[in-house]
N, C-alpha and C positions, 0 to 999 in steps of 0.2 A: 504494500500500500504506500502510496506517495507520504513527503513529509506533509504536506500541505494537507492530505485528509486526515491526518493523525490530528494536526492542530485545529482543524473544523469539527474534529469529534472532542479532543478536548475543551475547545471553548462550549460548546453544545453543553457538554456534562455541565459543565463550571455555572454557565449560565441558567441552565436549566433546574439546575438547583436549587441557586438563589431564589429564583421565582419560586418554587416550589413551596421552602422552608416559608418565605411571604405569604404565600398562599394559606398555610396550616397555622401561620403565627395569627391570622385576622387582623393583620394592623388595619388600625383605626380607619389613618385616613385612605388606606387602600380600601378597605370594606366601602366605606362609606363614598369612594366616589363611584365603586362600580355599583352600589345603591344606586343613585346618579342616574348611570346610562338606562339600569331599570329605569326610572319614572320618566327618560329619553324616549323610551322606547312607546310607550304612553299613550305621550306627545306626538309622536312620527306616527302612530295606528289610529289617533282619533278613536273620536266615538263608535260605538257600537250599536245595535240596536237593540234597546232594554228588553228584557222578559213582558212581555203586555198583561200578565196575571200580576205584576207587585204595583203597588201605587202607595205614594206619599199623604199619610193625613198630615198638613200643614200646620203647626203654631207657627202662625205666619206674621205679615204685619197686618194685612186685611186682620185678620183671628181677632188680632192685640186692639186692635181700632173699633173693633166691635161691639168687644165680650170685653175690654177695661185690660190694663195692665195686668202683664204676669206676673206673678203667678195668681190665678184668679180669686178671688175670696172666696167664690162658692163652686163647690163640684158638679153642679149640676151638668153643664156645657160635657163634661166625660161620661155622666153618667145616659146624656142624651144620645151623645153618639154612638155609647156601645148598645144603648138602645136600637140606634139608627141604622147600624150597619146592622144587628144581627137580622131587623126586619127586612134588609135589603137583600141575605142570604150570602155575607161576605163569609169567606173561608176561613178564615186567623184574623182575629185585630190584636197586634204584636205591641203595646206600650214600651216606649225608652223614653218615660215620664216616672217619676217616684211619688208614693202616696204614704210617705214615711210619717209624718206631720196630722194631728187630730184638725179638724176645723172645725164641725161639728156634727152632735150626733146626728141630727136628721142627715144631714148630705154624707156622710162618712155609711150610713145605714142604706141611705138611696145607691150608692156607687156600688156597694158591697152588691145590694141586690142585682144591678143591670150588671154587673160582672158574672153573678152564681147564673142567672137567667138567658144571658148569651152564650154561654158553652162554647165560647171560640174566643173569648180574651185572656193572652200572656202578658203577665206583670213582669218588672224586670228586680234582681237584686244587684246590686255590688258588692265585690267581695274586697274587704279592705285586709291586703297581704302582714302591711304595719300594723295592725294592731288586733289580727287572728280572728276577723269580725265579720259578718254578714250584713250590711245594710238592706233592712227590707221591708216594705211594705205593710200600713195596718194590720195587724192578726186578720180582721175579717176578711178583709181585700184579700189578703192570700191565702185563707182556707177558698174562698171564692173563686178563684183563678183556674182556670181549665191548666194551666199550665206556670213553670216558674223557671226563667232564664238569667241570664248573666249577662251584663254590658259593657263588661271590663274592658276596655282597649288597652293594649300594649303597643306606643310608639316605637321605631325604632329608634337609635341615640339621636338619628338626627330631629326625632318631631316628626317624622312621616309612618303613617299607619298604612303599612305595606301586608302585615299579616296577623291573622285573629285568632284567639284561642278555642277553640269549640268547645273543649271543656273543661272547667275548671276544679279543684276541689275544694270545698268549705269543710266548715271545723267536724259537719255530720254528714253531710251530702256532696255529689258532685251535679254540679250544673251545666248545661248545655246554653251553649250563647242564643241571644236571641235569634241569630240569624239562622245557626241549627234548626235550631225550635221552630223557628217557621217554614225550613224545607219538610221538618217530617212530618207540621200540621199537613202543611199544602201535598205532601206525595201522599198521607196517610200510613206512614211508618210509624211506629212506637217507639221504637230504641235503636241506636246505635252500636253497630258493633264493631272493639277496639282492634285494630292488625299490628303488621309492624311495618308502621310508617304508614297508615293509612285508617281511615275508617272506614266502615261499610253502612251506607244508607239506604237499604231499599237494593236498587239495580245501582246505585253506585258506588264508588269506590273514590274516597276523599281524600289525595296525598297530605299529609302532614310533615311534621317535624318531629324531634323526641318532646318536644311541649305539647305538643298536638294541637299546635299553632297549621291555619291553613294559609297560603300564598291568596292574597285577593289579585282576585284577575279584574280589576275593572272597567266597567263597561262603556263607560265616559264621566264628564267632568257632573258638574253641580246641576240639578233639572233634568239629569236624563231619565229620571223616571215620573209618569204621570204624578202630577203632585192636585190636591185637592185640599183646598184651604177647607180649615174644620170648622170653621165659622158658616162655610157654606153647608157643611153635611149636615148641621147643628138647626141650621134656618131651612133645609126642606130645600136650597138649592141643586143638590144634587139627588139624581134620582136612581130608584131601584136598577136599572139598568149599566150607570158605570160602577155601581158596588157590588154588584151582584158577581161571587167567585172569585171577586179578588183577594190578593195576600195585602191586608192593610198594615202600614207601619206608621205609627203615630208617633211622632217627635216635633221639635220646636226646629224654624229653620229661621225665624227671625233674628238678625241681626245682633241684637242687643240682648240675646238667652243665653248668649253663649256656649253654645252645645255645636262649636264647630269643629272639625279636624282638618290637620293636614293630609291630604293627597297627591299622588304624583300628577295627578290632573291638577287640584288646585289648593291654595293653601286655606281656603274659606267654605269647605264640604262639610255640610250639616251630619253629624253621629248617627240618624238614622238615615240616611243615603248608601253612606257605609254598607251599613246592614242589609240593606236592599241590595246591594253588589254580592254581598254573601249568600245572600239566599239566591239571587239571579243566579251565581256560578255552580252551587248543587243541586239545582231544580235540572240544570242544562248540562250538567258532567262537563263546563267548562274551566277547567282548572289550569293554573298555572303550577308548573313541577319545576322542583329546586330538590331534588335528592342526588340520590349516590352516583346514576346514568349521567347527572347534569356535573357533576363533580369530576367524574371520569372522563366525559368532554375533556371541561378547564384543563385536566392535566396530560390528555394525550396531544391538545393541538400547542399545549405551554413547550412541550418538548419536540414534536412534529417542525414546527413553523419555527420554531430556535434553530434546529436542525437543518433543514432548508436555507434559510436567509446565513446561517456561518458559513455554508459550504459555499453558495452564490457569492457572498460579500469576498470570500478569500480569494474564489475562481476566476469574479468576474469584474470589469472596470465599474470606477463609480459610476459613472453615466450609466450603468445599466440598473447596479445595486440598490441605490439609490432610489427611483424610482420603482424597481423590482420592491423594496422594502413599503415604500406608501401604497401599491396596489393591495400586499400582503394584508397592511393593517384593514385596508377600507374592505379588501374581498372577506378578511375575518369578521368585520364590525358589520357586514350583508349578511354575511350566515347566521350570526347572532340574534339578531332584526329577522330573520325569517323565521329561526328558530322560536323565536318571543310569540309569533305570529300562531305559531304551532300549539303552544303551550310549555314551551321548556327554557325557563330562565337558565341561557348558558353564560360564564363569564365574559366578559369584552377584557378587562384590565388586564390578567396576568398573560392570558396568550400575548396579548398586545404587545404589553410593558418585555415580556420575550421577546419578541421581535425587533425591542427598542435598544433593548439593552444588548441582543445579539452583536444588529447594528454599529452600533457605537465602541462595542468591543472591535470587534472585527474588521472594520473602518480603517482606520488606524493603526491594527497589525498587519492586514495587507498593503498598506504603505509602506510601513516598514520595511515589509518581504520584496514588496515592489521595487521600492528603492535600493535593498540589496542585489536583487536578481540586477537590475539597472546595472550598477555597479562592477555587477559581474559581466553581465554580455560585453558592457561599455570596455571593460579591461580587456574581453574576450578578441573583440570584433575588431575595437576601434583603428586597431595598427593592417585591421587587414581591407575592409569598406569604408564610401564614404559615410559621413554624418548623419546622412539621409536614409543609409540602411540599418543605419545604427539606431536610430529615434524607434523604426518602424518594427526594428527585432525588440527593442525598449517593452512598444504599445504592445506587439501580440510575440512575445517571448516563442507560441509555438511552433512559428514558422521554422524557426532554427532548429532542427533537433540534433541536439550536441553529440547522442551517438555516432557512426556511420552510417551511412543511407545513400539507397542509389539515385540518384537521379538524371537526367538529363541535362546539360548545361553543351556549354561554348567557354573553345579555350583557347587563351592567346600566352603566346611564347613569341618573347623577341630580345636577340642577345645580338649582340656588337660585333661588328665586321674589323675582319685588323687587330684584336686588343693587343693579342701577341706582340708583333712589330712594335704598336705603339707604347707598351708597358715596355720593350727594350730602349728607346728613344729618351726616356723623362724618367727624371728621379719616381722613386714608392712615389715620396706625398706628392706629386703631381697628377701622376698619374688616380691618385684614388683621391683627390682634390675633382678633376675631370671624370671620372667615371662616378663621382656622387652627386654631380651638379645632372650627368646624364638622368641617373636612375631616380633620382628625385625630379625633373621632369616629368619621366614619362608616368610612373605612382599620381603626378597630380592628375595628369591627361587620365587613367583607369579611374582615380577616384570621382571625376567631373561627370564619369560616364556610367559611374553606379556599377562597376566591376569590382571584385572581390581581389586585391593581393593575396596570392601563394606564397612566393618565397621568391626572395633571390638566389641566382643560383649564377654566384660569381659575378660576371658582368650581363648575367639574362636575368628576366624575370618571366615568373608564370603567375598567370592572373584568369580569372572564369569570372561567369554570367551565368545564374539561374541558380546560384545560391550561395549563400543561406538562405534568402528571402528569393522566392520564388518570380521568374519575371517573363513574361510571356511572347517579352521580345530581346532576348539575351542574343542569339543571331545579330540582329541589324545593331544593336550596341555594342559588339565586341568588331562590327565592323568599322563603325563611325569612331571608336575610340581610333584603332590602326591606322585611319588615316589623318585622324587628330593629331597622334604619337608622330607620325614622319613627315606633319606641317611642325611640329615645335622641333623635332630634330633638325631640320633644316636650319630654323633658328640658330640651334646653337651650335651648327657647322659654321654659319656663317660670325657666332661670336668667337670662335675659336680661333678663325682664320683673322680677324682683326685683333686677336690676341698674341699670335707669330704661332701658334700648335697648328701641327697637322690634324685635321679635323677626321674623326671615324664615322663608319654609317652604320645602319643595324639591320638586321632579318628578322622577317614576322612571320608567323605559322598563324593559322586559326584554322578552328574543326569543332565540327559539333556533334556528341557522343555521350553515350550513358558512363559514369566516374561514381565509384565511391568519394563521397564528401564528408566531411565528419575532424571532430578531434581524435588526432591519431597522437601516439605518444605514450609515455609514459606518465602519467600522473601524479603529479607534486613533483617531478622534475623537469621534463619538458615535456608540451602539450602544443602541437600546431593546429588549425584547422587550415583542411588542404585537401586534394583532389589526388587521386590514385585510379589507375585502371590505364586500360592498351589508349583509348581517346587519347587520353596527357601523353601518353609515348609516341602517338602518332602527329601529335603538332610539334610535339620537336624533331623531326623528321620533315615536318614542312615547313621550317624556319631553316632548314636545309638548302632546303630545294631554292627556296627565297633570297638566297645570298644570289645566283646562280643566275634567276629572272630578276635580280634586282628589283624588285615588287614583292608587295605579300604575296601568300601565298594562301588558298583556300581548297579544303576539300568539298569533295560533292556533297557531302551529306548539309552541310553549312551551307554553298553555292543555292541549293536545291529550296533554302527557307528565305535567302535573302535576294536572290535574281531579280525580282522584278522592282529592285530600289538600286543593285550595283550595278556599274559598267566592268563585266571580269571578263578575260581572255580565257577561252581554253588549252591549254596546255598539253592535255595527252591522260595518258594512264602510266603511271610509272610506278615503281617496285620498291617498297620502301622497308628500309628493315627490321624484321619482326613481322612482316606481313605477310602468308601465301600470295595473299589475292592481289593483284593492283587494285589501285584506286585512282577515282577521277581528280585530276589538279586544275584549280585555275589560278590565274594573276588579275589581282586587282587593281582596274584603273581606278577606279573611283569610283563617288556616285553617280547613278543618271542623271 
């Protein structure tokens, strides 16, 4: 396995970790912002359309304008209504009102009676955890009650009433929330039965918590359920026909009762709205799930998508990373939102915050590595191509692959006519004074022209086209260099000769053939990258011939890519050594 997947598997663990341990610790403000995306998510889905069996009895402002300030001095206006609705054939009238307080006997005695008398009103208690207490309701009131619930809310830390307890236990009794109580008036179930991790109501099946707290899925903001001021029910404005079957939920929604809660819909949601969300989502097996499946999510995509995003960020350039990283987050933060859609609160944060933190690790160690590898091709390359090959092996390092490899390329050889003679004419340092002014010429004429330096070899050099970096026209560039090379030779014939030196000339070969390429060598002592195979032996063989036709020199296989841009002469088929076969020669005039 490569270094580079070791270290994308190590960042992965590292990273994935850390989320992890985050994840199981519940910090605060991690919890509480991906509470957050929940009431986000909310927001994004809108309303829905209420259950059309529950409807709001209103303490409204109409009510309070009517019937005098609340809380009322006389019971009657309750005792009317549960009159009213039972004559209208309602299914549940659910109170989240308290009748804790005497007023007096006659109206304390009238309520008791239209309570025993309607067989379908729930009173509510509160169970006070501080101080091991029940808050509840006149003795008579609650011997009289078809039924007795709980109205407890539990916020979470931030204030937002996200999930409900269905039941609670008091100091003798457990009680079932009100909004329970009204699914199993309304299905016609008697009791609940406890699972693990869920209850059973009837044909449904209710996810819970180990509190046996339910997730509220709700259905929309403030008013989404029919509401009927009780002022109207109370005065004969409303009639047998929109009470009739319904789940009534009587509560205050005016303003100044104070009986509001926070929602991720809104932060001014009257306590029995609530309640009406809870019965709409068990009546309807609409449930929102937050268990073990939605936990095993969070932790297969925390370590999936870390995974993913170190191996890309190491592999690939920022321009790609980069933006590969923001699609990750938003296509996770889609699934999540569909998921929500579904019923199953998945995390958004810690996948995410994986993907953020993979990121930012990984960033910046492929920089690192980048800059290294740089450093190395740069030391590798830079004595052998020009600038321009070097940048481009930089950006995509795999062009180059440092083993050996065969490829296809063009290869020029051209060494100096004479050096003999003139190395006996002129002192050493003259002569290698003049033979460095040459060879450093013609290196600049190969590098101008994107060819690859081989080596010197003496007073020749060998130089190719078509790699390291691959080039589609290495033919017509190793031809236009050749005659680049013997316009600047001429040059410095002609500075020589105004210098009092006998001036030398040079022979060129060029052929184009399949070569091992590659760092050949011994490693940690000497290491060249260079060109091997019969190709290379047979362009020196036609830098031969080249002395001869005083012109380059071209085989056919070269001639055959580059023709319809050179002016060559054909020459023959001649016999070169190392070869059976002949081979076709030309001489290069030039270009067309």
């Amino acid at each position: 396995m490569k270094k580079t997947a070791w270290i994308a598997i190590a960042l992965s663990v590292a990273v994935s970790s850390v989320v992890i341990a985050l994840y199981f610790s519940e910090v605060r403000f991690l919890k509480s912002f991906e509470e957050k995306t929940y009431d986000l998510k909310f927001t994004l889905r809108g309303a829905a359309k209420p259950h059309e069996g529950i409807a709001i009895v209103a303490i409204d402002e109409k009510s309070i304008k009517e019937l005098g300030r609340f809380p009322w001095k006389t019971r009657k206006p309750f005792a009317d209504l549960i009159d009213r609705a039972a004559e209208a054939g309602a299914k549940v009238l659910l109170f989240d009102v308290f009748f804790s307080e005497r007023e007096s006997k006659k109206w304390d005695s009238a309520l008791a009676s239209s309570v025993r008398r309607s067989g379908i009103t729930v009173l509510p208690v509160v169970i006070d955890f501080k101080e091991g207490s029940v808050i509840e309701n006149l003795p008579e009131l609650q011997d009289a009650a078809k039924d007795i619930s709980h109205i407890n809310m539990t916020p979470d830390e931030d204030g937002v009433v996200r999930r409900t307890p269905l039941l609670l236990s008091g100091p003798e009794r457990a009680y079932p929330s009100l909004g329970l109580i009204g699914a199993m008036e309304a299905s016609g179930t008697e009791r609940p039965e406890l699972g693990d991790g869920e209850i059973k109501l009837g044909g449904n099946v209710i996810p819970v918590d180990g509190e046996l707290r339910m997730l509220i899925n709700y259905t929309g903001p403030e008013g989404t359920y029919k509401r009927y001021s009780l002022s109207d029910i109370v005065g004969g404005r409303v009639g047998r026909a929109e009470l009739e079957g319904k789940i009534l939920l009587v509560g205050a929604t005016a303003v100044g009762i104070y009986d509001l809660r926070v929602t991720p819909f809104s932060n001014n949601t009257p306590g029995v709205e609530v309640n009406a969300n809870i019965i709409d989502n068990i009546l309807r097996g609409d449930f929102m799930r937050r268990g073990r499946t939605e936990t095993a999510n969070d932790l297969f995509f925390t370590v999936v998508l870390t995974v993913v995003l170190s191996f890309t960020t190491l592999r690939a350039r920022a321009a790609i990373t980069l933006p590969f990283a923001v699609i990750l987050m938003a296509g996770y933060s889609w699934f999540s939102y569909l998921m929500f859609l579904n019923g199953r609160w998945v995390g958004m944060v810690y996948p995410i915050m994986g993907i953020m933190l993979s990121y930012s690790a990984a960033a910046p160690l492929r920089f690192f590595m980048v800059e290294r590898r740089a450093k190395k091709v740069r030391a590798m390359f830079s004595s052998y191509v020009s600038k321009k090959i070097v940048d481009e092996l930089i950006k995509s390092p795999e062009m180059a692959k440092l083993g050996g490899e065969r490829r296809v390329i063009t290869i020029l050889f051209t060494d100096v006519k004479g050096y003999t003679a003139f190395s006996e004419k002129y002192s050493p340092e003259e002569v290698v004074r003049v033979l460095n002014e040459f060879l450093a010429e013609m290196t600049n004429v190969i590098m101008e022209y994107d060819g690859t330096l081989d080596k010197f070899l003496g007073d020749g050099i060998l130089a190719f086209w078509g790699a390291p970096v691959a080039q589609d026209n290495h033919a017509e560039l190793a031809v236009r260099c050749s005659i680049e090379m013997l316009r600047r030779m001429e040059r410095l014939r002609e500075k020589w000769r105004r210098e009092g030196r006998e001036p030398f000339e040079c022979g060129i070969g060029l052929n184009t053939g399949e070569a091992i390429v590659g760092n050949i060598g011994v490693e940690g002592k000497k290491v060249d990258y260079t060109a091997i195979g019969d190709s290379v032996n047979l362009t020196h063989r036609l830098q031969d011939i080249s002395r001869i036709v005083k012109r380059p020199v071209l085989s056919g296989d070269i001639h055959d890519r580059v023709k319809e841009t050179v002016d060559a002469e054909y020459i023959g088929e001649e016999q070169v050594k190392g070869r059976q076969q002949r081979i076709k020669v030309y001489a290069l005039n030039g270009l067309r």
